[in-house]
C-alpha positions as CSV (number, residue, x, y, z in Angstrom):
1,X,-83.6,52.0,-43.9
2,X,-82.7,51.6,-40.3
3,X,-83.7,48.2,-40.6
4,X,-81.4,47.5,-43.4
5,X,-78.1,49.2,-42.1
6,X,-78.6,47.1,-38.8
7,X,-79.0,44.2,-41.0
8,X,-76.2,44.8,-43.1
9,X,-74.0,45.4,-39.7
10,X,-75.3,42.5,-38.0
11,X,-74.1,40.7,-41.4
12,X,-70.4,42.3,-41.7
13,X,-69.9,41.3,-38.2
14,X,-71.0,37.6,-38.4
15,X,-68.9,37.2,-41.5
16,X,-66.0,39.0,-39.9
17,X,-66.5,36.7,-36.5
18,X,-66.8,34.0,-38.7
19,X,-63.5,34.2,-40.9
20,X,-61.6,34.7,-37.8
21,X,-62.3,32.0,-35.6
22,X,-61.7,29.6,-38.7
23,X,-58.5,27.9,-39.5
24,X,-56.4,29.6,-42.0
25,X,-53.6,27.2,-41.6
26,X,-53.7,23.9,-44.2
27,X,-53.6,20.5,-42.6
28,X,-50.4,18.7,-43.5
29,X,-50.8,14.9,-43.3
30,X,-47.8,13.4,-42.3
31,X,-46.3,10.7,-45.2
32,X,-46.6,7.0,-43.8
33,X,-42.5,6.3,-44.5
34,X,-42.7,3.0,-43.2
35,X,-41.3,0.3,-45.5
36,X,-44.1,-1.4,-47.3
37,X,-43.9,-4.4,-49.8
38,X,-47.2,-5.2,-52.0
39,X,-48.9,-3.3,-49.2
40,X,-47.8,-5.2,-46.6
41,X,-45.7,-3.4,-43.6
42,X,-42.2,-5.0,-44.2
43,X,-39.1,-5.0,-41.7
44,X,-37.2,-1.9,-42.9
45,X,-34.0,-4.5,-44.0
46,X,-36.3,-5.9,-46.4
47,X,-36.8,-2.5,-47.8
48,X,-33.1,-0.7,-47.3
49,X,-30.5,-3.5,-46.8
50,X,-30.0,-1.9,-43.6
51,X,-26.6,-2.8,-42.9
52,X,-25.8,-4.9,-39.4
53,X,-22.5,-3.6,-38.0
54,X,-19.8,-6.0,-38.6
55,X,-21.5,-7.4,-41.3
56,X,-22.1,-7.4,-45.2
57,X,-25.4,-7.7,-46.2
58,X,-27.8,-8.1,-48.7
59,X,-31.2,-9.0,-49.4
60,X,-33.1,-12.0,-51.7
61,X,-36.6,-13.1,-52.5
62,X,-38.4,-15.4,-54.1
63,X,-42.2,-16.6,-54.7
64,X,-43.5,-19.1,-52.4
65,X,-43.7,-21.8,-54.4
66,X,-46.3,-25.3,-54.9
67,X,-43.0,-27.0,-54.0
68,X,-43.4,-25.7,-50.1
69,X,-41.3,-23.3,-47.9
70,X,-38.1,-25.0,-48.0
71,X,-37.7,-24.8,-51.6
72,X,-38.9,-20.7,-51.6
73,X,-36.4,-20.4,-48.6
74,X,-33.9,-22.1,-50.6
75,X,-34.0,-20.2,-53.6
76,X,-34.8,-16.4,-51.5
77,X,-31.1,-17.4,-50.2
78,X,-29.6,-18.3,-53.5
79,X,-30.8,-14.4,-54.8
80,X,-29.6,-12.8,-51.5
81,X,-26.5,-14.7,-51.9
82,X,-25.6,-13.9,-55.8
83,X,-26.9,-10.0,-54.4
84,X,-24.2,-10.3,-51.8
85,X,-21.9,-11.8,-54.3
86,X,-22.1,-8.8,-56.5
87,X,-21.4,-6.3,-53.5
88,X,-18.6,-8.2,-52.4
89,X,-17.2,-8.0,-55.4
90,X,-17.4,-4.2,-56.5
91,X,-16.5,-3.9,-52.8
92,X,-13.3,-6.1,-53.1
93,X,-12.5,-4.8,-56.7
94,X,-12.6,-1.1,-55.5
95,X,-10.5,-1.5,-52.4
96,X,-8.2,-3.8,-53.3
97,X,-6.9,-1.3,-56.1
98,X,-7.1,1.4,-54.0
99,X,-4.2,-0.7,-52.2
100,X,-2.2,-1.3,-55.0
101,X,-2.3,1.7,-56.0
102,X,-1.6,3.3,-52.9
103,X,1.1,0.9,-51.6
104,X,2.8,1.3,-54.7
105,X,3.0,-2.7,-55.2
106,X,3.1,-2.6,-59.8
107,X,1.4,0.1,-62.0
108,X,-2.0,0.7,-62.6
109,X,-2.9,-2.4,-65.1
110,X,-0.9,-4.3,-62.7
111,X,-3.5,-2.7,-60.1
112,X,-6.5,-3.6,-62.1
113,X,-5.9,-7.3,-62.9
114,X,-5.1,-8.1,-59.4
115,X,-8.3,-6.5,-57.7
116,X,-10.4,-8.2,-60.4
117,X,-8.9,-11.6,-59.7
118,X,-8.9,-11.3,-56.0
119,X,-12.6,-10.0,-56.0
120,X,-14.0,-12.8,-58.1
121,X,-12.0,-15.3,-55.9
122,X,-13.0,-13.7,-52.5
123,X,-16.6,-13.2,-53.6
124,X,-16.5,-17.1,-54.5
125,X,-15.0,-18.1,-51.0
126,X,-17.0,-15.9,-48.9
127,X,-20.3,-16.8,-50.4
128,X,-20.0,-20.5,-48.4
129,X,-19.3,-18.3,-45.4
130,X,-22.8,-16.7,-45.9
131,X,-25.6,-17.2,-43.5
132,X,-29.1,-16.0,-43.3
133,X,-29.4,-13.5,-40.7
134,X,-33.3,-12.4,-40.9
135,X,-36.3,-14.0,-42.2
136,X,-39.7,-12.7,-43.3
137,X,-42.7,-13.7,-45.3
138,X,-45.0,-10.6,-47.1
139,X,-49.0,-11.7,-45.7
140,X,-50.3,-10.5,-48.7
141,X,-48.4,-11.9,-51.5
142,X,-46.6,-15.2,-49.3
143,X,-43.2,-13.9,-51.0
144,X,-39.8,-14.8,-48.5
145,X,-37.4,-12.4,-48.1
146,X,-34.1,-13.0,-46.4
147,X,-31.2,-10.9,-45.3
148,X,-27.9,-13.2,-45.8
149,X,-24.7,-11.7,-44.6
150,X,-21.1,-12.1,-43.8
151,X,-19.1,-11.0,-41.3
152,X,-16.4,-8.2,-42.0
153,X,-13.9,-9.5,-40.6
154,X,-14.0,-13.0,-42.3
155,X,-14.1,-10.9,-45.4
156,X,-11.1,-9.0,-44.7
157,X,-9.1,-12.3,-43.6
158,X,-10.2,-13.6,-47.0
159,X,-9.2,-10.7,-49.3
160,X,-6.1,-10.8,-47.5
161,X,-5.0,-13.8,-48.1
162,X,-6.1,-13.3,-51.9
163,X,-4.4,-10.2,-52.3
164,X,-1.0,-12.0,-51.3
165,X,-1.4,-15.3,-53.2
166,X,-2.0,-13.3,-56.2
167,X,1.0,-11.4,-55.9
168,X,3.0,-14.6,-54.9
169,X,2.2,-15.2,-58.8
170,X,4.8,-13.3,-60.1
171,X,8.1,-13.6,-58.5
172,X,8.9,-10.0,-59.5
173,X,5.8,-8.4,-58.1
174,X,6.1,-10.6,-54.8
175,X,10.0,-9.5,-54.2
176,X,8.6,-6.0,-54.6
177,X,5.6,-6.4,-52.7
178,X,7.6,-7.6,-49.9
179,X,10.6,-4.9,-50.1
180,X,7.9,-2.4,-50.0
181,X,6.8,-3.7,-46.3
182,X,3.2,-4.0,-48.0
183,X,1.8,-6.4,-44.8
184,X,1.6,-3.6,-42.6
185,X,-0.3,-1.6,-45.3
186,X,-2.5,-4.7,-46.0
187,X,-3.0,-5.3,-42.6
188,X,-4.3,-1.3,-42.2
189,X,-6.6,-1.8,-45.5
190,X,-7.9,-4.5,-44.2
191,X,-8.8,-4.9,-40.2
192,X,-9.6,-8.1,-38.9
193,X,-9.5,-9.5,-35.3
């Protein structure tokens, strides 16, 4: 009986040792963030658009093609370009009413017609302005990615001039843009060097 109450001691003590020298705490494994396309570690732009200051950006792809890397380059700029196209132009759209609106140059249809115009027509002029700023090719599928982008401040120059030959249009709406002394408000909206 001896025997067994030592045995069962030595026992309760082991387990006890044993459950506190182990770790109670779970191992967390930390995520792996880093931008990845089709497996392959990418340039975080490819992933985010990651903007470069002083610039608009956006980003385009394409396949590389049997017709070689200048044709896939070509056509990775085309879809960054129509991709930069359609930011510039909700861009444009958005604060160029916001400016109307706020300078008090017609009402809010007036507003709305004008932005549209100017952002189609600004989104159209900038485009040729475009370069490609980064380059990159995936390993494991060969796609292209490029970052095109524009700079701000040719943007800015560009909406403004858009902004006052659309309101140079309408006699009415010019003679009211000017008496309002809209430049200096344009010029505020719209910063350039």
């Amino acid at each position: 009986m001896l025997n067994t109450l030592i045995s069962l001691l030595i026992a309760t003590l082991l387990s006890i040792a044993s459950t506190g020298c182990s770790d109670k705490t779970p191992k967390v494994e930390e995520a792996d963030i880093r931008c990845r396309i089709d497996g392959s570690l990418a340039p975080e732009w490819a992933c985010t658009n990651a903007p470069i200051e002083g610039t608009i950006t956006a980003v385009g792809s394409a396949p590389l093609s049997k017709l070689g890397l200048g044709f896939s380059k070509r056509e990775a700029m085309a879809n960054a370009r129509s991709n930069l196209a359609q930011q510039i132009q909700t861009l444009v759209k958005t604060q160029v009413k916001a400016f109307s609106l706020s300078s008090g140059v017609g009402e809010d249809e007036v507003a709305d017609n004008v932005s549209t115009e100017v952002s189609k027509q600004v989104a159209k002029a900038t485009l040729k302005g475009s370069k490609q700023l980064k380059f990159w090719q995936n390993k494991t599928t060969k796609d292209l990615y490029i970052l095109a982008g524009i700079a701000e401040n040719d943007l800015n120059k560009e909406i403004k001039e858009q902004v006052k030959s659309n309101y140079k249009k309408d006699t009415a709406l010019w003679q009211q843009f000017q008496a309002k002394q809209t430049l200096d408000s344009l010029n505020r909206a719209f910063p350039t060097d």
